[in-house]
C-alpha positions in Angstrom: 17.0 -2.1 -20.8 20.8 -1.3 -20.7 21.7 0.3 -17.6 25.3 1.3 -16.6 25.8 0.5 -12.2 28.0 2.1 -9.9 28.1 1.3 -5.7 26.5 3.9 -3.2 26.3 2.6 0.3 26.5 -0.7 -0.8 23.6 0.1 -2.6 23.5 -0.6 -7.1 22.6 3.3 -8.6 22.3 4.0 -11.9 25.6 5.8 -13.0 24.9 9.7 -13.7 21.8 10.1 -12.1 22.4 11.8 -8.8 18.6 11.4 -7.6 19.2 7.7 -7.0 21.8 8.9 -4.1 19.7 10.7 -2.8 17.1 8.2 -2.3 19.5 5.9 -0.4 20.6 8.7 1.6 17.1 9.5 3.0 16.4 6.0 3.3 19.4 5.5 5.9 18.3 8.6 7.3 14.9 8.7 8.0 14.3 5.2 8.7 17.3 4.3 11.1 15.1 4.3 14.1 12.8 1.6 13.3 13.1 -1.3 15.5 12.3 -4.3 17.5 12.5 -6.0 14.2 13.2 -9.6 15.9 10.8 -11.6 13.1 9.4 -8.4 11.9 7.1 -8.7 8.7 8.3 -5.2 6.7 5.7 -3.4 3.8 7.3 -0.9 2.0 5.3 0.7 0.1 7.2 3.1 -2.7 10.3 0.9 -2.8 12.0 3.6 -5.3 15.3 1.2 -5.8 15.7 -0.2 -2.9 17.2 2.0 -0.4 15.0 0.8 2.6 15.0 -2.5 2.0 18.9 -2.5 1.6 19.1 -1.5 5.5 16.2 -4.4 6.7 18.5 -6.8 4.7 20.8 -6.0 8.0 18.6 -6.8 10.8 17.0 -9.9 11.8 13.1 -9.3 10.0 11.3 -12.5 9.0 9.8 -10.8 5.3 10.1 -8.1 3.2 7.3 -6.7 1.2 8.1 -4.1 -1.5 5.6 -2.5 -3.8 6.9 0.3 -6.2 4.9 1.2 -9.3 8.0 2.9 -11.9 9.1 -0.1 -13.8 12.5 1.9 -14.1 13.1 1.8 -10.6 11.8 -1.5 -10.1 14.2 -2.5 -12.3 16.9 -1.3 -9.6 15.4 -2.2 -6.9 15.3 -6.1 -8.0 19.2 -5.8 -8.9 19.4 -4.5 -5.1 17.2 -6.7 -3.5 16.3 -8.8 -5.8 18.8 -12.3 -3.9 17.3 -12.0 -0.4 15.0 -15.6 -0.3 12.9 -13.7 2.2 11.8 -10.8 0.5 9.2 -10.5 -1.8 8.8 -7.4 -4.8 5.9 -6.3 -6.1 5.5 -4.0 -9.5 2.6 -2.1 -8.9 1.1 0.7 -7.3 -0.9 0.9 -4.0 -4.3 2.2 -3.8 -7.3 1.8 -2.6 -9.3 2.6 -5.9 -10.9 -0.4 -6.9 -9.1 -0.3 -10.8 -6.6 -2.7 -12.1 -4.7 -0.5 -13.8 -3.8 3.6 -13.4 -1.3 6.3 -14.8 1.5 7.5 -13.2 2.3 10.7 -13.9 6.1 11.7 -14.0 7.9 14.8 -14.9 10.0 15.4 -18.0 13.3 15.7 -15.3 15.8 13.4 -13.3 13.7 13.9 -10.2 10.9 11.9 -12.0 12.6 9.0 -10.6 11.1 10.2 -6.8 8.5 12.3 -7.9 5.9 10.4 -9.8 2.2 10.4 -8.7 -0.8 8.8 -9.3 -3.1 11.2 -7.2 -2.6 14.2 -8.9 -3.3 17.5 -6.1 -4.9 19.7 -9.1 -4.7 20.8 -12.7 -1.2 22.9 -11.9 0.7 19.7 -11.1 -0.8 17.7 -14.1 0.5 20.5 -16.3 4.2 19.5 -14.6 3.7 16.4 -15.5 3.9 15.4 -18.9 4.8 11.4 -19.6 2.0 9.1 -18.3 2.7 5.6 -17.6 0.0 3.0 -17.6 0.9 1.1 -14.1 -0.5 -2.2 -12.2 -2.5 -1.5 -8.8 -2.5 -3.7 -6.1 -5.1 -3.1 -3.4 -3.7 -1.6 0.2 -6.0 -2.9 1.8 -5.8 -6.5 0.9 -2.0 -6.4 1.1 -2.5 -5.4 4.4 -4.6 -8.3 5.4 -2.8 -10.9 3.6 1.0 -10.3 5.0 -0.2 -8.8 8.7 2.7 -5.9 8.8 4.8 -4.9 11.6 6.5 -2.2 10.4 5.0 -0.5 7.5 6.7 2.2 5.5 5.0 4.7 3.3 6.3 7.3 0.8 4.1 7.2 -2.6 3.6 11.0 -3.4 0.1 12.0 -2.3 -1.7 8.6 -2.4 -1.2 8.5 1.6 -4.0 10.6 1.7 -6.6 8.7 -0.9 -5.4 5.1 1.2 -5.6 6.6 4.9 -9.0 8.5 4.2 -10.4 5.6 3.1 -9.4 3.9 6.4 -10.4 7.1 8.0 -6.6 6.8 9.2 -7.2 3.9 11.2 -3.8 2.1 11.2 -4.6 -1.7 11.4 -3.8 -2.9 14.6 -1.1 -5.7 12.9 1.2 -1.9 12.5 3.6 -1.5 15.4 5.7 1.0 13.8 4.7 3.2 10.6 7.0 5.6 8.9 5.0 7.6 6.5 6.1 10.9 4.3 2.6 13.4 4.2 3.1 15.8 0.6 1.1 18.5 -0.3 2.0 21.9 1.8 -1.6 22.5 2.8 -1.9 19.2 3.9 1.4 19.7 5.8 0.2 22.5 7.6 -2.9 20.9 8.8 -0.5 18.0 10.3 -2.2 18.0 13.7 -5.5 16.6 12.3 -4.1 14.0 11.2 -1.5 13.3 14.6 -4.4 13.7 16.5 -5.9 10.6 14.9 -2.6 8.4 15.3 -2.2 9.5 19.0 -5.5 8.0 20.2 -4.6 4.9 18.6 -1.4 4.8 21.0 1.3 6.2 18.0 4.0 8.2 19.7 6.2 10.1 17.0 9.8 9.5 17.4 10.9 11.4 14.6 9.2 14.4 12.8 11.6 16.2 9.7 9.7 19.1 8.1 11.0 19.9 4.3 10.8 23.3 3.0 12.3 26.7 1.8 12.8 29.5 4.1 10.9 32.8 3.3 8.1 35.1 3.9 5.3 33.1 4.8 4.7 32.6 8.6 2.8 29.4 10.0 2.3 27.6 13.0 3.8 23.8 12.4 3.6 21.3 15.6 4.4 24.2 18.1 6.5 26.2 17.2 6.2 29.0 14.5 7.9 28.7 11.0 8.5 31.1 8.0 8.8 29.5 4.2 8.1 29.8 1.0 7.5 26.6 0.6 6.8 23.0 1.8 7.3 20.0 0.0 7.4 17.4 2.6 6.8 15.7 6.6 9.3 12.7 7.1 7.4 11.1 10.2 8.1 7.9 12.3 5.5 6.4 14.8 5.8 3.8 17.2 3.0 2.3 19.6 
């Protein structure tokens, strides 16, 4: 696989495709605020190219865990990451489905590199997605158990729900700090249910960035009232 490089925040993106940017970008946005990482074991999970794991390679963490399922990104993320003796990448996708294998389902577009899924909502977004990619699982439960996170990262397009369900979104009590990106707009908008459950376990939320597109419809979102067309994502950091 012949892939042309070019530097972005000190960061290897492929050349021409804008979307790996904007990964890095939101990784050094969003994730800033994590800390007390003195020895800190770090799971990513959805590594994309590396973005996150770029900015722990700065602070003083003890491992690195990175599990992303597109074998293109992978790719990228082991040129970026790929040196650090303390890290560890894994090609595969996280789930709790007991299967060795499962597709990810991408679009035919650049944003395929950020986008792909393998919890598909409904029929609607398997018609978006046309290419299907058999992928490697590994089990988020036993990856949980067998590295004992601190800070645990999650953005992997819809299978936050299918995971934390199946937990019945009890965090296990190794997670200090989880930063975790809720899809879906209906989902979205039934965000306190599922703060609810992180507060009792003695989560604060430091930082809470709704996505979406001003318009017509009016909702009630952690508060305060809203009015969009539509919602695409919750960027959300916890600490206890």
């Amino acid at each position: 696989m012949d892939i042309e490089y070019t530097k972005y925040k000190d960061c290897f993106v492929r050349k021409g495709l804008s979307v790996d940017k904007q990964m890095i970008k939101q990784c050094f946005d969003n994730y800033k605020d994590f800390d007390d990482l003195e020895n800190a074991v770090v799971m990513d999970w959805g590594m994309n190219i590396g973005g996150f794991g770029k900015l722990m390679s700065t602070k003083p963490i003890k491992s690195y865990i990175g599990v992303e399922c597109h074998p293109e990104n992978f790719v990228v993320a082991t040129k970026n990451l790929g040196n650090y003796s303390n890290y560890k990448l894994l090609n595969a996708a996280v789930t709790t489905l007991e299967v060795d294998e499962i597709d990810l389902y991408l679009t035919t577009s650049k944003q395929n590199f950020c986008s792909g899924t393998i919890n598909l909502k409904n029929n609607n977004a398997k018609g978006l997605r046309k290419i299907r990619i058999p992928v490697k699982t590994i089990n988020a439960k036993q990856i949980i158990e067998e590295y004992q996170p601190s800070h645990l990262k999650c953005d992997i397009e819809g299978e936050e729900y299918r995971i934390f369900d199946d937990l019945d979104w009890v965090i296990p009590s190794c997670v200090k700090q989880l930063a975790l990106e809720f899809h879906w707009q209906d989902k979205i908008l039934d965000y306190n249910t599922y703060l609810e459950k992180l507060l009792k376990q003695g989560f604060k939320p430091v930082y809470e960035n709704l996505n979406y597109v001003k318009g017509e419809n009016v909702a009630s979102f952690n508060g305060s009232e809203i009015s969009y067309r539509n919602i695409w994502g919750l960027d959300c950091l916890y600490k206890r």
